[in-house]
C-alpha positions as CSV (number, residue, x, y, z in Angstrom):
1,X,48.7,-18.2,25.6
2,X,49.6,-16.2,22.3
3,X,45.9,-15.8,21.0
4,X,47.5,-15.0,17.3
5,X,48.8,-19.0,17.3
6,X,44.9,-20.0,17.5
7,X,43.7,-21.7,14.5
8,X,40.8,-19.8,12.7
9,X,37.1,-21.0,13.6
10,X,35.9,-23.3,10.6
11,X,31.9,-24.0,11.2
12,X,29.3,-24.7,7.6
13,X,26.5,-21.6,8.5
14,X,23.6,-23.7,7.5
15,X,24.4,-26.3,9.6
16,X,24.8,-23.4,12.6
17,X,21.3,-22.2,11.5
18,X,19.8,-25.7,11.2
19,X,20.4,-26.5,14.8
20,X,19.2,-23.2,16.3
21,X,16.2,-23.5,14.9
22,X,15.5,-26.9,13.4
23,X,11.8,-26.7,12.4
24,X,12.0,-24.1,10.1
25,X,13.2,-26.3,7.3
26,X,11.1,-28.8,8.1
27,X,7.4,-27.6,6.4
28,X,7.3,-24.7,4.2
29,X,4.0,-23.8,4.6
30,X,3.3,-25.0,8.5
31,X,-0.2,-24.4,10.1
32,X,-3.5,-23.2,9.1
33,X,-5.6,-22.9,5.9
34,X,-3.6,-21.3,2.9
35,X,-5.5,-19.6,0.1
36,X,-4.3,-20.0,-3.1
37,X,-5.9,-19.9,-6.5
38,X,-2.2,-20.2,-8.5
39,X,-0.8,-23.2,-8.3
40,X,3.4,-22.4,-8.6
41,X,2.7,-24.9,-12.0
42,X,0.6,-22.1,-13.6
43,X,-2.4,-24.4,-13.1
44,X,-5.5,-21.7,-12.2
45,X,-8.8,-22.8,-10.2
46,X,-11.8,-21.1,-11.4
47,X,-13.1,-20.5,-7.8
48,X,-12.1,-19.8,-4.1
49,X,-13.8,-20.3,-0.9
50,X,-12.9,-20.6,2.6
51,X,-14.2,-20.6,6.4
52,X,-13.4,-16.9,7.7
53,X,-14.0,-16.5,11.6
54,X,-16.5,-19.6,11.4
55,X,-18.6,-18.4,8.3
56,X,-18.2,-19.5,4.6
57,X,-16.8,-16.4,2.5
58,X,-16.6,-16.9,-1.7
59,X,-13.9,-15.1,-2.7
60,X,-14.8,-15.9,-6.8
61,X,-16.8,-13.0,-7.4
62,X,-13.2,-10.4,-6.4
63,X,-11.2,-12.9,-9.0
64,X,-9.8,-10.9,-11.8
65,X,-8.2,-13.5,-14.6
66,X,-9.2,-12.2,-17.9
67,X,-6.6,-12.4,-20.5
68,X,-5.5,-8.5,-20.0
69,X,-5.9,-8.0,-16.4
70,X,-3.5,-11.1,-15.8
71,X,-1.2,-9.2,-18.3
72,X,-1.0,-6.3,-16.6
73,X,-0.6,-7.9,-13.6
74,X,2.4,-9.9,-14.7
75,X,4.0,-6.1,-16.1
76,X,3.7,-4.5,-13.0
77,X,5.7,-7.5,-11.3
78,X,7.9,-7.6,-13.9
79,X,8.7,-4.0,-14.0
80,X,8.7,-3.2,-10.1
81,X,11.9,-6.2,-10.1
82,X,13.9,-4.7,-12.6
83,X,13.6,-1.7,-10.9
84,X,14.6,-3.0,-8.2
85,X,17.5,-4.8,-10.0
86,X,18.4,-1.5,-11.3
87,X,18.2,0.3,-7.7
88,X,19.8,-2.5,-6.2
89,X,23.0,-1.8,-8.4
90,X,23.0,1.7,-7.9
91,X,23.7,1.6,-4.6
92,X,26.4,-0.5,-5.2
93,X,28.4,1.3,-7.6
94,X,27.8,4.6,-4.4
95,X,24.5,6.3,-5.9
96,X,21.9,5.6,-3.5
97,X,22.6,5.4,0.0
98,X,20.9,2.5,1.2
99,X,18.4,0.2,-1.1
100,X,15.9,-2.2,0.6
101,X,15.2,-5.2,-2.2
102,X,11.3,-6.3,-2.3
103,X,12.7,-9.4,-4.8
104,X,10.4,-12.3,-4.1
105,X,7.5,-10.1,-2.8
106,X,6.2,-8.9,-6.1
107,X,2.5,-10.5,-6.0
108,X,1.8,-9.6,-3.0
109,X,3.0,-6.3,-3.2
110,X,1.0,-5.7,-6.7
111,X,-1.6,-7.8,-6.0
112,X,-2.9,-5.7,-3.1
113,X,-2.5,-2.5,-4.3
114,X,-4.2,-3.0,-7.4
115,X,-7.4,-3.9,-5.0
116,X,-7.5,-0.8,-3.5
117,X,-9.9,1.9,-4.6
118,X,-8.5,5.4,-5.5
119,X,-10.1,6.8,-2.2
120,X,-8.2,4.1,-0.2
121,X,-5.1,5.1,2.0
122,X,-2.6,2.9,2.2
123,X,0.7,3.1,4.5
124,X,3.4,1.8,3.8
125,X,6.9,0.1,5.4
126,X,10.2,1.0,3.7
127,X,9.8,-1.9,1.0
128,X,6.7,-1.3,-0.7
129,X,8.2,-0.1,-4.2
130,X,5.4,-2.2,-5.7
131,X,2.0,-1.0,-4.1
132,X,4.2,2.7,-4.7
133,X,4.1,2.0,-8.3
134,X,0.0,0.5,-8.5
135,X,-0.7,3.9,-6.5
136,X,0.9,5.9,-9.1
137,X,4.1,7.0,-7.9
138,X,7.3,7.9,-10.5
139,X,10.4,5.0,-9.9
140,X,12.5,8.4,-9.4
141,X,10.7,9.5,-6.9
142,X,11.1,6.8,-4.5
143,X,15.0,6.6,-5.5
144,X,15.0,10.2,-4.1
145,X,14.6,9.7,-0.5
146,X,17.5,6.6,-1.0
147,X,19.6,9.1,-2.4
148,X,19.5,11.5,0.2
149,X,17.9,14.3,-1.9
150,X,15.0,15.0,0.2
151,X,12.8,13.3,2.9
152,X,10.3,11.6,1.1
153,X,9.9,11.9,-2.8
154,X,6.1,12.4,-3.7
155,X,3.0,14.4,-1.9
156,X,1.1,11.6,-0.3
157,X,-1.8,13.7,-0.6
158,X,-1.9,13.5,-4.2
159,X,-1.5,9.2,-4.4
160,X,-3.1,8.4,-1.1
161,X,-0.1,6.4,-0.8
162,X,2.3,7.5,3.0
163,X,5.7,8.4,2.9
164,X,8.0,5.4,3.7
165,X,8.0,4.9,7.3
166,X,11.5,3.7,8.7
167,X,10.2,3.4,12.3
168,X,9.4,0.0,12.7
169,X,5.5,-0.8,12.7
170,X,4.9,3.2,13.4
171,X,2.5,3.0,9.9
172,X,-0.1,0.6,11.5
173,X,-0.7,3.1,14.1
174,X,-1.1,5.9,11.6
175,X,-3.2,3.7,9.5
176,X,-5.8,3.6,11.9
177,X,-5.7,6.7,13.1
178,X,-6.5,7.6,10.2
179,X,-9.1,4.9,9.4
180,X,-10.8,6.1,12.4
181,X,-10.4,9.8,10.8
182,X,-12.1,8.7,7.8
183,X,-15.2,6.8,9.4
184,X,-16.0,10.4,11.0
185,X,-15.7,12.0,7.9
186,X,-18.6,9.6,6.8
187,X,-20.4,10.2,9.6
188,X,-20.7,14.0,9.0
189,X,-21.3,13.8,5.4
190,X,-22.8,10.0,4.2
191,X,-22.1,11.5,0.8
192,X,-18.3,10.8,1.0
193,X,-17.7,7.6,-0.7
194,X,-17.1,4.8,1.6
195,X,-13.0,4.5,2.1
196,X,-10.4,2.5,4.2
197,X,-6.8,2.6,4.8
198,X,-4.1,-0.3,4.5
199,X,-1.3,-1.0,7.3
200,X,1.4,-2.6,5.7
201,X,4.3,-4.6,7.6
202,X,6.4,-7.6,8.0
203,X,6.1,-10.3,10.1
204,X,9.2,-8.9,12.4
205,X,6.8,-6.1,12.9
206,X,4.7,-7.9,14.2
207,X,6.2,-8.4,17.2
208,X,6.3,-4.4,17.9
209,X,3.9,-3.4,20.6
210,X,2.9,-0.3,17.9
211,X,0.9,-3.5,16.1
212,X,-0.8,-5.0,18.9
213,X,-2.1,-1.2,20.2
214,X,-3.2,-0.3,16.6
215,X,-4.9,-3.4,16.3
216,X,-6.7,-3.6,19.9
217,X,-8.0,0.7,18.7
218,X,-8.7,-1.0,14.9
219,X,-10.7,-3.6,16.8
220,X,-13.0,-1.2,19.7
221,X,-13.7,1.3,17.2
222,X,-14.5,-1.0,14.1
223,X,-12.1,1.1,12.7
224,X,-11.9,0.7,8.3
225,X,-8.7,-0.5,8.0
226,X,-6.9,-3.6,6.4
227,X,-3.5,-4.9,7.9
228,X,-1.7,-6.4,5.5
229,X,1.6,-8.5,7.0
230,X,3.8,-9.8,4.3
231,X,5.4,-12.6,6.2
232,X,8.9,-12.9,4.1
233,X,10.2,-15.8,6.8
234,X,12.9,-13.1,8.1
235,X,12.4,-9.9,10.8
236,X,16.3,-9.5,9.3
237,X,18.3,-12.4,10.8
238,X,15.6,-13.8,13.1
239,X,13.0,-16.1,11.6
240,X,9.4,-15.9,11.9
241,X,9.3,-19.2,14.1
242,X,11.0,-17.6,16.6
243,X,8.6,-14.5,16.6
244,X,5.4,-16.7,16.4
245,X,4.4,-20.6,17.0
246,X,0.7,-20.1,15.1
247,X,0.5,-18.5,11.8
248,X,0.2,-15.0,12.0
249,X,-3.1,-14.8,10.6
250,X,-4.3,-16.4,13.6
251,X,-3.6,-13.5,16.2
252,X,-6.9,-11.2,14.6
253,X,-8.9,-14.1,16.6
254,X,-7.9,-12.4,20.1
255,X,-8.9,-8.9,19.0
256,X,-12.1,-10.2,17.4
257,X,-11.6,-10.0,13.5
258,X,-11.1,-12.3,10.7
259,X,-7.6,-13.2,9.8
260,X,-6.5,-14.7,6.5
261,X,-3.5,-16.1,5.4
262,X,-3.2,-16.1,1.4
263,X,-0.1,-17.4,-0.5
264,X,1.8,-14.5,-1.1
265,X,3.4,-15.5,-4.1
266,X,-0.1,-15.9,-5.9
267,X,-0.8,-12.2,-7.5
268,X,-4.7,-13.2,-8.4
269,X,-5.2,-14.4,-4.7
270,X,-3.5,-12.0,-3.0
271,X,-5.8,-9.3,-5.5
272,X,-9.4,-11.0,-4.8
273,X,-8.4,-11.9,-0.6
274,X,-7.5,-7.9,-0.7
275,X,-10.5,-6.3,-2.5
276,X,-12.9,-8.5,0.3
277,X,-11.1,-7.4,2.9
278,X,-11.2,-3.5,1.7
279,X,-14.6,-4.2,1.0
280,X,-15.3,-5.5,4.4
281,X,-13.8,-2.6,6.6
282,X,-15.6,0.0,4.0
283,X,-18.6,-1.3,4.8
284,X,-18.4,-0.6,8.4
285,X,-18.1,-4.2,9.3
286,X,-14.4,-3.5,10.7
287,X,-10.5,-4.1,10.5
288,X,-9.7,-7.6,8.6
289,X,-5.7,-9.5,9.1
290,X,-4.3,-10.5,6.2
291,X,-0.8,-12.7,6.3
292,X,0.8,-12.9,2.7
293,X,2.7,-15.8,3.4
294,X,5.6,-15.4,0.8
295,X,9.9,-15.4,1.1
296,X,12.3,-12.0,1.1
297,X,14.5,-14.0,-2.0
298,X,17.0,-10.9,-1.4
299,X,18.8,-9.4,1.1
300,X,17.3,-7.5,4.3
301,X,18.7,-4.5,2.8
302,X,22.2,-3.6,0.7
303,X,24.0,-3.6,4.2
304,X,22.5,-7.2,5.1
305,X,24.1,-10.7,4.3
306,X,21.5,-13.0,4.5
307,X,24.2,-16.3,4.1
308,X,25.0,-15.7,7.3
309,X,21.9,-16.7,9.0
310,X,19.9,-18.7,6.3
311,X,20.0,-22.1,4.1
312,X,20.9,-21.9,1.2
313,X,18.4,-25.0,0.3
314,X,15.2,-23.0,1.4
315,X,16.2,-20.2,-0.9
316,X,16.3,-22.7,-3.8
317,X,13.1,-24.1,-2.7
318,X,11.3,-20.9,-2.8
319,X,12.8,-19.7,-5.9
320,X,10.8,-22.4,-7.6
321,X,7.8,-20.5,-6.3
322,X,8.5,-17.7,-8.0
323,X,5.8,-15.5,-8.4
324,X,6.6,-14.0,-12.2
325,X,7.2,-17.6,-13.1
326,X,4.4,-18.7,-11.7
327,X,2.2,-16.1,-14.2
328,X,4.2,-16.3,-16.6
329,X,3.4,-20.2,-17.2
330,X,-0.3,-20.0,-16.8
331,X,-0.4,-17.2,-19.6
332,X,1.9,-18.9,-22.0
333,X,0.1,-22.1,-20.9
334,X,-3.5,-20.8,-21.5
335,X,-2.2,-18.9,-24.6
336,X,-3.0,-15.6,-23.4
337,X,0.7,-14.3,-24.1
338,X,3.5,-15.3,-26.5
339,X,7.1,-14.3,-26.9
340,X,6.6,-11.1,-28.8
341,X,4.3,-10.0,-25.4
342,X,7.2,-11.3,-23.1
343,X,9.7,-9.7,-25.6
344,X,8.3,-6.0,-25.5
345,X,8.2,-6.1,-22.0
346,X,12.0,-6.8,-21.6
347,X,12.6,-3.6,-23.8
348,X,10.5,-1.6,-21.9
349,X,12.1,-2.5,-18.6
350,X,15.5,-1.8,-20.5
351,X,14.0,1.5,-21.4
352,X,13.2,2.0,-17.9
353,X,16.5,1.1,-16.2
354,X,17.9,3.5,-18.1
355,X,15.8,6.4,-18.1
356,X,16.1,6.1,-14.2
357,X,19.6,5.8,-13.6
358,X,19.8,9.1,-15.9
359,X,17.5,10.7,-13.3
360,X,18.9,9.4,-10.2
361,X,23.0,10.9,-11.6
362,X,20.9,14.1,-12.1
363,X,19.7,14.5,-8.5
364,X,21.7,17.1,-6.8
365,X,21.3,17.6,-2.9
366,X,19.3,21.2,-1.8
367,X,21.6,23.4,0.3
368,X,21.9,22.3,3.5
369,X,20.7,25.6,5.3
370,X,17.1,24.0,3.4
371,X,16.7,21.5,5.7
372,X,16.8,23.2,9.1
373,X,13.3,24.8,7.3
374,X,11.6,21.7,7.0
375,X,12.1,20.6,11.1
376,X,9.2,22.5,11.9
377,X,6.0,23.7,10.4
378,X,6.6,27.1,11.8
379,X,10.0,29.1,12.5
380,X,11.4,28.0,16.0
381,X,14.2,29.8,18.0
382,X,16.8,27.1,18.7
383,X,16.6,25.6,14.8
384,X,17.1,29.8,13.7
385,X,20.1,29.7,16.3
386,X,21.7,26.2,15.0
387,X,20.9,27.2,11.7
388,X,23.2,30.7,11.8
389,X,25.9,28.5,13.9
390,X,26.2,26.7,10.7
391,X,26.3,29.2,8.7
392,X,29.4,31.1,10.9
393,X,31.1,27.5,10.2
394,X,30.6,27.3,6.9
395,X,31.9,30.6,6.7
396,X,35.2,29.9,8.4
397,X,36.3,27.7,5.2
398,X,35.8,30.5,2.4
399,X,39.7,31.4,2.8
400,X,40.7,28.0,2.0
401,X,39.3,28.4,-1.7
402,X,41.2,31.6,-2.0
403,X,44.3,30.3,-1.5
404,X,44.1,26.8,-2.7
């Protein structure tokens, strides 16, 4: 049979994708306890409580919803997505390599990393542009390492803030391996103030054996550290029911630690849930779980297509969750912001885009021969060897400009 005379495949993707895996349309929000002190109407509760590993923990006293706090939360979120907007299209139009979109993950992005203190660590995926900018670290910079410029962008020394880790859940073992660093440096001098680290990944991470080792070491050594999953529903095409039939939150049970799902798209939440649990592993008390429950409303990353594997439906619902929209109601509703606030904020974030794509067109790459000096700490035989092998090739093309 002539294969060519074959009439093309015709099939609707979400109804492929609704009978793979049928449940996960049917509850947005399946399984145990949610913490939430932002309803997605703007509507604000003045406390929060909740059973933690079988005690009663008020979360009230970490709240932070004054008038200018809730502001500047609401910038930061707002700022971080144009940014990613802007980064998004320059990669597009051939600027950036690769871009990896954080569009939906806002609050829980800001909202933890404005709990941590400045002696915290944190370590990061390859998607945490927000917690990057609450630690202190230029837009520019991170565009650097997605432009191919360098290797990572900014001394983490200088923000306690990682490098971008590309290895799949490699960050949680560093996290506490460093946490456990940390408590030793408070052994030997008590005068240190008290500090923990942050693990960030996703909820495909979470599959990776790196996660269960870090958190079984986290667990016997009461190491400080926080791990902070933002469950965005996708590990990339395959969705989180696949990966896990309890919510994730649940698993710290089996290593011996509280777990806590929050509602990721709830910046004051995910802020208060974040500073107990940073307070908890500081105090020697050890590691804490926290599952951001929230929705990746973009792409994996600029070389994904997420209509191939998702519904469009569940993308609508979510975007009704929206976690700007959700702040930006409560503060117009409570009167703690007006148009003008809302207004200078759009020009700023103009202002931004623009002062960023001027940087990023003025990035230039380092000569090449740079980069065999940065394999290793020290000088090492076969990298000299390679490096003069390139050197004898790129030699062998200096006639061409002569005679061009």
């Amino acid at each position: 049979m002539n294969s060519s005379r074959l009439p093309a495949a015709e099939f609707d993707v979400e109804e492929v994708v609704r009978a793979a895996h049928p449940a996960d349309t049917a509850d947005l929000e399946p399984g145990t306890e949610m913490l939430r002190v932002l309803s997605p109407d703007g509507t604000m509760a003045s406390g929060l409580t909740a059973r933690i590993a079988g005690e009663t923990v008020d979360f009230t006293p970490y709240l932070a919803a004054d008038a200018e706090h809730l502001r500047s939360l609401y910038r930061d979120m707002f700022l971080i997505r144009r940014f990613d907007q802007e980064s998004t299209a320059l990669q597009r139009q051939g600027q950036l390599a690769l871009w990896v979109p954080l569009t939906g993950q806002e609050a829980a992005q800001i909202g933890s990393g404005r709990a941590l203190a400045p002696q915290d660590y944190a370590f990061p995926t390859y998607r945490e542009h927000g917690v990057a900018l609450t630690r202190g670290v230029e837009f520019a910079e991170i565009l650097r390492l997605f432009r191919g410029v360098t290797n990572g962008g900014w001394d983490p020394r200088e923000r306690n803030f990682h490098l971008y880790t590309l290895v799949l859940a490699a960050q949680a073992l560093h996290a506490v391996g460093y946490a456990m660093g940390m408590q030793r440096d408070q052994l030997a001098d008590p005068s240190l103030p008290p500090a923990a680290s942050i693990a960030y990944f996703g909820d495909g991470a979470s599959s990776e054996g790196d996660v269960h080792e870090s958190m079984v070491f986290a667990a016997s050594f009461d190491a400080p550290v926080v791990f902070f999953c933002q469950n965005n529903q996708w590990a990339i095409s395959v969705p989180s029911s696949v990966q896990a039939k309890v919510p994730l939150a649940q698993r710290a049970a089996g290593y011996g630690f509280p777990g806590i799902r929050v509602d990721g798209n709830d910046v004051v939440a995910v802020e208060a849930v974040t500073r107990w649990a940073l307070e908890h592993a500081r105090s020697g008390r050890g590691p804490v779980l926290i599952e951001a429950y929230t929705y990746r409303m973009s792409a994996h990353t600029t070389a994904d297509d997420p209509t191939k594997y998702r519904l469009s439906r569940d993308e609508q619902e979510w975007q009704s969750r929206d976690p700007l929209v959700r702040l930006e109601s409560h503060l117009r509703s409570a009167g703690l912001a007006d148009d003008t606030f809302f207004g200078d904020l759009d020009a700023e974030a103009r202002t931004m885009a623009t002062e960023l794509r001027r940087a990023v067109l003025a990035m230039t790459a380092p000569d090449l021969a740079d980069r065999f000096a940065a394999v290793y700490a020290e000088p090492h035989p076969l990298i000299q060897e390679e490096l003069r092998f390139f050197e004898q090739y790129e030699a062998g093309f200096a006639d061409e400009g002569k005679h061009a």
